[in-house]
C-alpha distance (Angstrom), angle and dihedral (degrees) to the residues before:
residue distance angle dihedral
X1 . . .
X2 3.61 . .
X3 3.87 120.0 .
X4 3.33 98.9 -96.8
X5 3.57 95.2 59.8
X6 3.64 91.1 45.9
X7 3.95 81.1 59.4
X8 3.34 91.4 52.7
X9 3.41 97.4 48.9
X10 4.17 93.5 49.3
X11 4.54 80.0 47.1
X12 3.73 86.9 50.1
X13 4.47 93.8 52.1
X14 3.84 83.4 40.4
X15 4.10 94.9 58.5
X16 3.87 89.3 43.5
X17 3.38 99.2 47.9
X18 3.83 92.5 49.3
X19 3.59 88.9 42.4
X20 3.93 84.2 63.8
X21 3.53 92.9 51.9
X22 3.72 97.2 49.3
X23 4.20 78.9 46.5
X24 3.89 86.7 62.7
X25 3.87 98.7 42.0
X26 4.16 92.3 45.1
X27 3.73 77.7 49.2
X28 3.67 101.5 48.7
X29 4.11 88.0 46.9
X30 3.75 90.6 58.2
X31 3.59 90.7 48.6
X32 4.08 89.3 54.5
X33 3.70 89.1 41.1
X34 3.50 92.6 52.7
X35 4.02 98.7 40.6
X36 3.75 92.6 46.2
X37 3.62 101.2 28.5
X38 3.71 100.4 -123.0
X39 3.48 104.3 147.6
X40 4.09 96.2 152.4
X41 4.06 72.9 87.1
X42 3.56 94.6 66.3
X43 4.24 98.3 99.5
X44 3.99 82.7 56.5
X45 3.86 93.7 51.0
X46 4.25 86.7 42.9
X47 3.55 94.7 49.3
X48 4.29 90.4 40.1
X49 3.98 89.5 55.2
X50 3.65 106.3 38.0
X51 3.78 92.9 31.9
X52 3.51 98.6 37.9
X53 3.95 103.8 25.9
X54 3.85 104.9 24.1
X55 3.92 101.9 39.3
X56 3.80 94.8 34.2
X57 3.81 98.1 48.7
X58 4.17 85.9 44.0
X59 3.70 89.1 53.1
X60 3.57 93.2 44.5
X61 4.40 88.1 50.1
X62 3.67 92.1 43.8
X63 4.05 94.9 45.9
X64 3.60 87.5 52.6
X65 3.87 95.2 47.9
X66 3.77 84.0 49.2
X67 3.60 110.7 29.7
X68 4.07 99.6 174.0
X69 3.64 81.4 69.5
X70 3.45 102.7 56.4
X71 3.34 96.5 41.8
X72 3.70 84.1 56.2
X73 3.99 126.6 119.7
X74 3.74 78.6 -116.7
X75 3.89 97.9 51.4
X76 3.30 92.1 44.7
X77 3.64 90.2 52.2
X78 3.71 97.6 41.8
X79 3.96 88.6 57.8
X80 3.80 97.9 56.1
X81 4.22 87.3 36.7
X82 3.83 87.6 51.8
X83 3.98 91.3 38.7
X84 3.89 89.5 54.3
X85 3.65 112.1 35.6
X86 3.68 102.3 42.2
X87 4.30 94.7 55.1
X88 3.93 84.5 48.2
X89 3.89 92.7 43.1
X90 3.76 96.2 45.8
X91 3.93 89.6 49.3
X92 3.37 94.7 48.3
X93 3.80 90.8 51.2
X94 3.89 93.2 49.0
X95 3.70 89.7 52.7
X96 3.99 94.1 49.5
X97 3.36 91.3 51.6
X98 3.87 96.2 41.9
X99 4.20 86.3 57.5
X100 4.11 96.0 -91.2
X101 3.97 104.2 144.3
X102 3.64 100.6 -124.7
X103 3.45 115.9 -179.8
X104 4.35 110.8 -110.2
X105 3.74 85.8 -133.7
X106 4.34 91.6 64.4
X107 3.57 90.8 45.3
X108 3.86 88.0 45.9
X109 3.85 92.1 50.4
X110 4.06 99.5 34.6
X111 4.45 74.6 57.7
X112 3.37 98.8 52.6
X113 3.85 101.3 41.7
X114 3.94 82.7 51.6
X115 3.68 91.6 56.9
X116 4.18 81.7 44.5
X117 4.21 84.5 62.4
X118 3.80 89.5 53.2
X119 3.44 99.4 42.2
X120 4.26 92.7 50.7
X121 3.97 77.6 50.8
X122 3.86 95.9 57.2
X123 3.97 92.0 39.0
X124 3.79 91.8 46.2
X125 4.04 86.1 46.9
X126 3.98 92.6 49.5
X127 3.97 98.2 37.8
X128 3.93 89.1 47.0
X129 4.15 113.5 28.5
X130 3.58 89.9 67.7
X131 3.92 98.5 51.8
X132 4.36 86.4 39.8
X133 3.99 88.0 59.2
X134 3.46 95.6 46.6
């Protein structure tokens, strides 16, 4: 196993595990939402589990089926992308909804560096699956 494979095996572990947490916190949200019947807060718990759960634990599967990728430039940079926008998009979100003025241009910007993380993911996956089957 060369070293960047060994990379992208640690990258792989790293999405999962996050993916777990985000699992729990999605989880948690629903709880709240269902105890207190908040359910204007169900975009936030949406985006947390398919965002957060889904996509991360998928990344984390597919990195570790194809380990040159996630020990990629781009995986690595995808992780800390994903890591940093989605916490600061689903806050931002929760406080919209909960009355918080937040400026449409945040929300606008938080969305479309977001759809930045997925889009290094599908560029990593296409520059990088080919050369791990090989």
């Amino acid at each position: 196993m060369t070293d960047i494979e060994a990379c992208g095996k640690r990258t792989a572990r790293r999405f999962i595990l996050i993916a777990v947490t985000y699992l729990l916190v999605g989880g948690a949200l629903g709880v709240y939402m269902g105890a207190t019947h908040a359910f204007q807060f169900a975009p936030v718990h949406a985006h947390i589990n398919l965002l957060g759960w889904a996509s991360m634990a998928l990344a984390g599967l597919i990195y570790d089926r194809f380990p040159l990728a996630g020990g990629s430039r781009l995986g690595t940079l995808h992780f800390w992308m994903h890591n940093l926008v989605l916490p600061l998009a689903m806050i931002t979100l929760f406080a919209s909804i909960a009355g918080a003025a937040v400026p449409d241009a945040v929300m606008a910007v938080l969305a479309i560096l977001m759809w930045l993380t997925l889009l290094c993911f599908a560029v990593n996956l296409y520059l990088n699956v080919k050369r791990s089957v090989a």
